[in-house]
Structure formats: structure tokens, C-alpha cells
N, C-alpha and C positions, 0 to 999 in steps of 0.2 A: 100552713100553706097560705099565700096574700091573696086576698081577695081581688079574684079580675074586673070585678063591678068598679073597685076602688081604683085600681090603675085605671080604666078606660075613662072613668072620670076625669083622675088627675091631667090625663093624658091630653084630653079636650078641652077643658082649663086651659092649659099651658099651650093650644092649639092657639085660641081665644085671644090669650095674652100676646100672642109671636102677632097675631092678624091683626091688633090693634097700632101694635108699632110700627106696621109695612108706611111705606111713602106711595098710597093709591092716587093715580093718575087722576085729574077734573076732567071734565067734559071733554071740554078743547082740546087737548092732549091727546085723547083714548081717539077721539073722532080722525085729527090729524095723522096719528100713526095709524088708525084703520085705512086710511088715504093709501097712505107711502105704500101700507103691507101687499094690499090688492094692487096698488100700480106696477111696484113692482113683481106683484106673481102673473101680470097682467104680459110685463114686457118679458122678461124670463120665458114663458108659457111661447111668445109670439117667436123667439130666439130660437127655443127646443124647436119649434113646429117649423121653422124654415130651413134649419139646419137640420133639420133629420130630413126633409123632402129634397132638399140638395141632395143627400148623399143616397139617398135611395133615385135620383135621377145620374149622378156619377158612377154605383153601382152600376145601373140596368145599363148606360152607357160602354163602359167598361165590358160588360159580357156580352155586350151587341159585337164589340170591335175585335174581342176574342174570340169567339166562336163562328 
């Protein structure tokens, strides 16, 4: 039977090795697309919330004019 100490080593190793050769983002970069992400979950956010209180004034509209 192989020893699981050995694999979880190997395995975190070869973790090690993959993270050294990623292409991490500098400063500038990580700051700039923090910008973008929050702006646009900013306007998104501001879209859902208008659009859903339109239709929740179209509904209630709507059941005024039929009832």
C-alpha cells in the first residue's frame, strides 16, 4: 500500500511548482480590475433594482385595472 504522507507531499510540490509559473497580476493591474469589478456590480446592482421596481409597479398597475 503507498504511502498517503508521500502522495500529499508530492502533491503540494507539484501545487508549488504550477503557482510559481502562473502570470500574477502587479499592483496596477489587481487595483484597476478591482475598479471595473465593483463598478460594474455597482451598475448591474443599480439595473436589477430599477427593473424589478418597474415591474413590480406595472404588476400592481395591471391588477388595479383588472380588478
Amino acid at each position: 500500500m503507498k504511502n498517503p504522507f508521500s502522495s500529499v507531499r508530492i502533491f503540494t510540490i507539484e501545487i508549488v511548482d504550477e503557482l510559481k509559473k502562473a502570470a500574477w497580476p502587479t499592483m496596477p493591474e489587481l487595483r484597476d480590475s478591482t475598479v471595473v469589478v465593483v463598478a460594474a456590480s455597482l451598475i448591474l446592482g443599480l439595473f436589477t433594482s430599477i427593473s424589478d421596481f418597474s415591474m413590480i409597479q406595472f404588476v400592481d398597475l395591471f391588477t388595479r385595472m383588472v380588478s
